[in-house]
N, C-alpha and C positions, 0 to 999 in steps of 0.2 A: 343630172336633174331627175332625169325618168329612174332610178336609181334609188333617189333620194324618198321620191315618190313611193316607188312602192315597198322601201326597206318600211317606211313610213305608215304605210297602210297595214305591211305585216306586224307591225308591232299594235298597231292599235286593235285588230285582230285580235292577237294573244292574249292581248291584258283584256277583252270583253269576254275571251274562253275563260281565262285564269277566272275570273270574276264570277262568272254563272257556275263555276266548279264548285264554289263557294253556296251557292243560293240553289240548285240542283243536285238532286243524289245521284252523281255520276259517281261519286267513292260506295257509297251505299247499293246500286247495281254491279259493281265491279265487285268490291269485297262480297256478297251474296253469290254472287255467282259463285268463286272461290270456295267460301263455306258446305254452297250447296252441295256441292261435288261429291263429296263422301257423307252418306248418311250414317249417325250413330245406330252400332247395333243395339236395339231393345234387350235382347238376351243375350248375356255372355258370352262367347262361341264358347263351343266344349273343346277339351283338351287341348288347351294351350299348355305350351312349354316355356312360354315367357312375355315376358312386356317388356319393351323399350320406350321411354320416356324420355324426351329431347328436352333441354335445358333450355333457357331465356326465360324462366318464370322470376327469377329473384334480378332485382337492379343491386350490381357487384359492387360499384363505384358507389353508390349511396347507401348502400348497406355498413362498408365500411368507413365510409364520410361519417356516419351518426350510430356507428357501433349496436347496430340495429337492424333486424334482419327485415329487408324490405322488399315486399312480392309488386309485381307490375300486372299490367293488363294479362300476361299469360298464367295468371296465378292457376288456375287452372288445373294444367297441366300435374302439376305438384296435388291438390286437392284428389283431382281422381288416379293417381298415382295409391296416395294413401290409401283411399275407398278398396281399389282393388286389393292391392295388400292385406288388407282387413279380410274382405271377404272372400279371398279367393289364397288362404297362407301356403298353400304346396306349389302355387306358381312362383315361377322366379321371374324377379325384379331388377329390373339395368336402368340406371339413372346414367344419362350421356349430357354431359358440360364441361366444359373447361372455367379458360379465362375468358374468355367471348370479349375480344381486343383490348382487355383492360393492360396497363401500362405493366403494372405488377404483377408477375406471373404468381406469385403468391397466392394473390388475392381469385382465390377460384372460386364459382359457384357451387362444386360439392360441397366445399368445407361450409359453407353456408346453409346449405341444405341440413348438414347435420347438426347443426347449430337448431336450425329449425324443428326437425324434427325433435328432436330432449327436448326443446321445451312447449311440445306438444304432446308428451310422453307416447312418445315413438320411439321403438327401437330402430335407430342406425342403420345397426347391422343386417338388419332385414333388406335394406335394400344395397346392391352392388351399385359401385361405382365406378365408371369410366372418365376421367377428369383431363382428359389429355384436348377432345374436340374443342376447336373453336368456329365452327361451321356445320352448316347441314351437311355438306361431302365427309366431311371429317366423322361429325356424329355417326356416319354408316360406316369408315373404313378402321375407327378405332372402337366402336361395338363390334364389328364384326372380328377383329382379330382376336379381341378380347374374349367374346360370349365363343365361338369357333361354331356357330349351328351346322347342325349335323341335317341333313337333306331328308324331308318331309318333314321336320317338323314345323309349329306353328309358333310365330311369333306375333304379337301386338303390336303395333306404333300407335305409340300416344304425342298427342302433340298437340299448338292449337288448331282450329278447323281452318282458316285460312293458310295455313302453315304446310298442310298436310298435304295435298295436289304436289307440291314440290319435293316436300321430302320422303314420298311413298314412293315417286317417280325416280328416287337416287337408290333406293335400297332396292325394289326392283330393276331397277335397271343394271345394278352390279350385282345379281343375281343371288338374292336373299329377299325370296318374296314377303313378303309380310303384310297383317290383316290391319288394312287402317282404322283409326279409331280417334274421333274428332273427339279435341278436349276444350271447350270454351272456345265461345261465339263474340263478335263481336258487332252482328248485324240479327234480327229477331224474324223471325217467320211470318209477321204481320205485314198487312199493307203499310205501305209510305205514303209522305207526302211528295208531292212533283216538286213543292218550294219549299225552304226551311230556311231560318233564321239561325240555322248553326250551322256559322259559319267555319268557326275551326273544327268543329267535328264530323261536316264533311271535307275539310282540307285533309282530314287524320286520316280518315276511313280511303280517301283515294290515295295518300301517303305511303298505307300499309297493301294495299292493291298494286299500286305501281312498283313497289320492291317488288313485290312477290312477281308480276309477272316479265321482271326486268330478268329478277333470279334465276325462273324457266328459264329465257330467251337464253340468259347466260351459260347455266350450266347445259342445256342442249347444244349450243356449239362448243364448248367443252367438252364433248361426248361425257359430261360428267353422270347424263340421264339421256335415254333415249327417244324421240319425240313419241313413238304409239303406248310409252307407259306412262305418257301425259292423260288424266280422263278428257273424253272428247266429248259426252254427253253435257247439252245444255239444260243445265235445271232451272228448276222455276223460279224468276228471281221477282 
């Protein structure tokens, strides 16, 4: 009975957490935190030798569902890819995505990319592609075999800014430092409200918080990332 009781009480608990998760920015301070982590540089660093840009910008499965090239919330990523390119042509360019668990290994996200890019009249060719990763570990271990960086020089990670705490922590940590470089936000620099009526969009924003810091916990006892290339600085959320 005492049992029943308080299996009883933990539940009604949860569902009044679950509920105010909804009605409170608890995704909205978690994901902020995340973003704050790495501030964008105002000025280009000098003498790079390259940019890496991490895939999950194009949705795989619905692009080839409706034969139509379809960007997601990390569209991003792809955006200031091109920008650099543009403005910055003697650096080199590493585009890193596979299949990212789609069924059909076919169906990858580079071929997508360049799909995109022609009919944004872009040249292709301009940017290199590594299509094999289907993960953040992977993104760093089949850039890295591919790109082979040579020691001192300077590479970029581009990614989205929630994104980037984790996978700056993978490429440093398997000893390919590289300069982070936040690509799209999903939380704004402005005050919040304590209450909010959106309610799926705080369920999203602690959805995409809780991967990310499940992903930490995960790849840290994987030794797949070390825990002091985690940043420890709290910013202002």
């Amino acid at each position: 009975m005492r049992r029943f009781v308080f299996g009883k009480g933990l539940l009604g608990v949860s569902l009044v957490l679950f509920i105010a998760c909804g009605f409170f920015p608890v995704g909205e301070i978690s994901l902020r935190y995340l973003e704050n982590l790495y501030e964008r540089p105002q000025v280009f660093p000098e003498n790079i030798d390259g940019v890496i840009v991490l895939g999950g910008a194009i949705s795989v499965p619905l692009s080839y569902s409706r034969a139509q090239v379809q960007l997601n919330e990390n569209g991003e990523r792809l955006t200031e890819m091109i920008r650099i390119s543009r403005a910055f042509p003697q650096v080199r360019i590493v585009f890193s995505g596979g299949d990212w668990g789609v069924k059909d290994s076919s169906h990858k996200e580079s071929e997508l990319l360049k799909i995109l890019l022609k009919n944004m009249g872009f040249d292709p060719s301009r940017i290199e592609i590594e299509n094999q990763s289907r993960n953040t570990y992977e993104n760093y271990l089949y850039s890295f075999r591919q790109i082979q960086p040579l020691p001192g020089e300077k590479w970029l990670l581009v990614t989205s800014a929630f994104h980037l705490p984790r996978a700056a922590a993978v490429f440093n940590s398997n000893g390919w430092e590289v300069i982070p470089y936040p690509a799209g936000y999903l939380t704004s620099q402005d005050d919040f409200s304590y209450f909010s009526m959106d309610v799926l969009g705080n369920y999203y924003k602690l959805h995409v918080a809780v991967k990310e810091f499940v992903g930490i916990i995960a790849y840290t006892l994987t030794e797949r990332i070390k825990y002091y290339d985690i940043p420890s600085e709290t910013p202002d959320v």
